[in-house]
N, C-alpha and C positions, 0 to 999 in steps of 0.2 A: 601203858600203851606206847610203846616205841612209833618213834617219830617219820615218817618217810622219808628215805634217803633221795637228797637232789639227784637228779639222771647226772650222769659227768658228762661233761661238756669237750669241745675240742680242744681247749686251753689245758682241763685236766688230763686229757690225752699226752699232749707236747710237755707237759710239765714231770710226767710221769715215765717218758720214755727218753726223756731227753733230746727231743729234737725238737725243731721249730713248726708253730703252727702252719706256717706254707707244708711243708715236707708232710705232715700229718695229714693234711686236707687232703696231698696227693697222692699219699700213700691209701686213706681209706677208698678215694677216689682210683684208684690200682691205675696212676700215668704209669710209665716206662721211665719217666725220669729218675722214678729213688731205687735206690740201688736193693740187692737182695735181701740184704742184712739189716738197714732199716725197713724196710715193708714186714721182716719176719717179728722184729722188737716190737712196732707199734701194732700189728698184727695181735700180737700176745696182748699188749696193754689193752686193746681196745674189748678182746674176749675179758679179760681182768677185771674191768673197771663195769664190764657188759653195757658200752656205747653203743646205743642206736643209730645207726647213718640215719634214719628219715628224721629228713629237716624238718625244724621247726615251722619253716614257711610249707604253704600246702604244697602239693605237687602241682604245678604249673599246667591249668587249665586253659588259661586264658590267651591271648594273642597281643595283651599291651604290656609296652614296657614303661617303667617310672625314669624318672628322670629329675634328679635332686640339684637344685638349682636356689642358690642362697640369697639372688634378690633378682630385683626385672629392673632395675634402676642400670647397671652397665650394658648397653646398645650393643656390646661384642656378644654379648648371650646371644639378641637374636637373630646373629648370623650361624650363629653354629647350631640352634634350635632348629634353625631351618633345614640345614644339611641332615639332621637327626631325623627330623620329619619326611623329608624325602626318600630317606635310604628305606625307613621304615616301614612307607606309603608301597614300598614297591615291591616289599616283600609279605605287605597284607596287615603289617606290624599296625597295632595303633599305639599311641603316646601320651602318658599322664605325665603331667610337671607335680610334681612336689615341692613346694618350700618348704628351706630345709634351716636350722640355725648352723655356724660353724663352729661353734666355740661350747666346752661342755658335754660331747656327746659321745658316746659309746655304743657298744653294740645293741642292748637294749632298748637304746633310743631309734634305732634304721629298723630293730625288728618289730619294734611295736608299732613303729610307720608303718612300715608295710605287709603290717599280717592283717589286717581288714577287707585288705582288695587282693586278690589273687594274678599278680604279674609277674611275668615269664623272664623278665632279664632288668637289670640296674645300668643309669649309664649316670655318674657321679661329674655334674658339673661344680659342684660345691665338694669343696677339700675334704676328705676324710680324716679322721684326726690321725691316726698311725695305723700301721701294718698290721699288729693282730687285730686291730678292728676292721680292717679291711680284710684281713684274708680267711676272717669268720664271716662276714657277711659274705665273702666271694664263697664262702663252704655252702652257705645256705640257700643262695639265688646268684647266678651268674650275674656277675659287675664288670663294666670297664670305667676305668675313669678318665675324664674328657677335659683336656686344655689344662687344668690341674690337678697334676699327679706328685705322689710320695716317691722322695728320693729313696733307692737301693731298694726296689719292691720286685716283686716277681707277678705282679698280679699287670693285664692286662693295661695299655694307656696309647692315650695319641694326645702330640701338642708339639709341643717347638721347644726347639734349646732359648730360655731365657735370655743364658749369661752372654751366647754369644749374640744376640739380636740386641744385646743393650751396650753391646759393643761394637756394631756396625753405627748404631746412632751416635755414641759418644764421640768415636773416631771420625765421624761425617765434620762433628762440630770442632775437632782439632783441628781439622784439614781447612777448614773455613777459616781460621784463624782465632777463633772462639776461645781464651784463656781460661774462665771465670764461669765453669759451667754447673748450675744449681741444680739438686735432681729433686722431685718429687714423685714420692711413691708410696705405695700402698704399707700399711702395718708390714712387720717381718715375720707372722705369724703363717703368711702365703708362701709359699714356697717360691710363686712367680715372684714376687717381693726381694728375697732374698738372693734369687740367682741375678735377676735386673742390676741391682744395687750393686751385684760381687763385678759384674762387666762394666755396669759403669767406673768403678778404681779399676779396673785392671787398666782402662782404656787411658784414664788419667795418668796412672800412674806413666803409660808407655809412652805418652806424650810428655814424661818429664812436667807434669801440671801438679802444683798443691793440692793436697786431699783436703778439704777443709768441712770439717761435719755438722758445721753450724747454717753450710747452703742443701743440706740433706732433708728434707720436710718429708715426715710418716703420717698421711693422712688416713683412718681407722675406716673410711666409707667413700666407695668412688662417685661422688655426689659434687657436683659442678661449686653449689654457695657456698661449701664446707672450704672444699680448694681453694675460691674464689679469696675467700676473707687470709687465708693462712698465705698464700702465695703475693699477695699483696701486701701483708707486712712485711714478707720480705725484701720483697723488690724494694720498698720505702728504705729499709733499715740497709740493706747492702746494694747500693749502688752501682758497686762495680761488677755486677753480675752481667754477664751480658751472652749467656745461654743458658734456658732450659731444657732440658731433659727430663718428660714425665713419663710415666709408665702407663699411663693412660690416656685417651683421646682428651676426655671428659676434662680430667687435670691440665693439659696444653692447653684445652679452650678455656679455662678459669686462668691461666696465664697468659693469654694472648687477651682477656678484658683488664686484667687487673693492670699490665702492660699501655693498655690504651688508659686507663681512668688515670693514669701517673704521667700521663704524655710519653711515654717510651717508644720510639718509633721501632715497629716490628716489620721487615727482619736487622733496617739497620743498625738501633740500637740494640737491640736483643731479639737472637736465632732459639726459635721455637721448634722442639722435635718431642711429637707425641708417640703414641702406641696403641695396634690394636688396626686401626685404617677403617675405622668405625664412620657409616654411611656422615657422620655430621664431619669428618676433616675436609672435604669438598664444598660444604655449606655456609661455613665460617669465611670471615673477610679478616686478614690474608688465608687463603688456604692455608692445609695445616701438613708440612714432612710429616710421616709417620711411620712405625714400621708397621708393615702388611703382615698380619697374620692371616693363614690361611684359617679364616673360621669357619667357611662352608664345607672345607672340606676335611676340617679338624673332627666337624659334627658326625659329615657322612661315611666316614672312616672308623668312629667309634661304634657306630650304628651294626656297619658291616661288621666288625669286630664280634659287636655282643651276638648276632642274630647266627656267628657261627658257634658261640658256643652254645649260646639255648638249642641249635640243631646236633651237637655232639658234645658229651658230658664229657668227654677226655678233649676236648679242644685246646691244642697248646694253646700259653698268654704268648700274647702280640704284645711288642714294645714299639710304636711307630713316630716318632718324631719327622715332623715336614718342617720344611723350609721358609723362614720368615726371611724378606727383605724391605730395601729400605725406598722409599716414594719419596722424591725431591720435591715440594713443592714451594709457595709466597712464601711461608715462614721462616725461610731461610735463606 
């Protein structure tokens, strides 16, 4: 008794024609973007291989969308939660949160999430791990992905340039006079992580400032006690630091306690500048510089995004980056 042969897949597609799984999604999907000569090749492969276009996920019944979000512990989520919810509210949209893990996942881990419940669009607050698994999930259910997105992608996004927002902060704290300035920031497994980090040296270096990688702190969770304890040995062990630069609200305010339990007077003795402009930088005593990211409208942008293309299957991707700036406040 011979064996069933698996359906081929889109990956078997692109591997077989030679092109990329974007270009294959959009060629099955007939954009106007691929050219004659690929739509004719993968055309052929896909009679070849006799691929199915209907997706694995059902046909979109229903009027909510998911939304994959990898913890409720960072305070920037639920501003841009909200922006999602509103845009969604107003177009009849309802809204399911998914937690989602980051690390380890594939495309059979988003399809077997989400083939239980029947929803009409993906809006990706939690990192996708790469491109072919994004641009298989985008084949399967309309995605955008929200605040953090994949470098060199094709696939739909709204959020801010990192590297240069972590460069208006760093540059703030040259200008102040600030020599000795520590960064703390998330794992470099974030893409937000990486680009931060890249503007914070670039901003050092233009200031003629020592790169020194031993005031660089990778904290794996943006969790206040975690920060709290790791940011406060340092200040103990390197004295002469006398600026932070975090990448998150959460991580500034674990630097402005640890600051106070060692008597460090803030902003004199050390200039605090967080990220994110998360409802707690007003709450805290000294207030907290931060940079403003637009979350609300990070959210309601991505919203709008999805909701055009759940209403048309050829909807070009949107690539939309907005404008982070920088809130002077106590902290500095």
């Amino acid at each position: 008794m011979s064996r069933k042969r698996k359906p081929a897949s889109l990956s078997d597609i692109a591997a077989a024609s030679g092109y990329s799984i974007a270009t294959v999604s959009r060629a099955i999907n007939h954009h106007d973007s691929v050219s004659a000569e690929a739509q004719r090749t993968i055309d052929a492969v896909v009679a070849k291989l006799d691929y199915h276009t209907t997706n694995t996920l059902q046909p979109p019944k229903s009027t909510t969308i998911a939304v994959l979000i990898p913890n409720l512990s960072n305070p920037f989520n639920s501003s841009v939660l909200e922006g999602i919810q509103n845009a969604a509210a107003a177009q009849s949209l309802n809204v399911a949160l998914l937690m989602v893990k980051e690390a380890d996942t594939d495309i059979d881990y988003y399809l077997n999430m989400l083939k239980d419940a029947n929803y009409c669009g993906v809006i990706a607050l939690a990192a996708l791990p790469d491109n072919q698994t994004a641009y298989q999930l985008n084949h399967e259910i309309p995605v955008v992905m929200c605040s953090e997105y994949l470098e060199d992608t094709e696939m739909s996004y709204v959020g801010i340039n990192d590297n240069t927002a972590a460069q208006k902060a760093t540059d703030y704290l040259t200008k102040i006079g600030r020599h000795h300035i520590a960064l703390i920031n998330a794992t470099m497994n974030h893409k937000y992580a990486r680009e931060r980090e890249a503007g914070y040296k670039q901003a050092l270096q233009r200031a003629s400032l020592t790169l020194d990688p031993d005031v660089i702190l990778h904290i794996n969770s943006i969790r206040y006690n975690l920060a709290l304890s790791k940011v406060t040995d340092l200040l103990r062990s390197r004295t002469e630091i006398d600026a932070i630069f975090a990448s998150s609200d959460i991580f500034a305010i674990a630097a402005l306690e640890a600051a106070r339990h060692l008597g460090r007077q803030v902003p004199n003795d050390l200039s605090v500048v967080g990220f994110d402009n998360t409802f707690l930088a007003t709450v805290v005593s000294p207030k907290l510089t931060t940079i403003k990211q637009p979350a609300y409208e990070i959210g309601h942008e991505a919203c709008e995004i999805l909701q055009e293309k759940i209403a048309r299957k050829n909807a070009p991707e949107r690539h939309e980056v907005l404008e982070a700036s920088l809130l002077v406040r106590e902290s500095t």
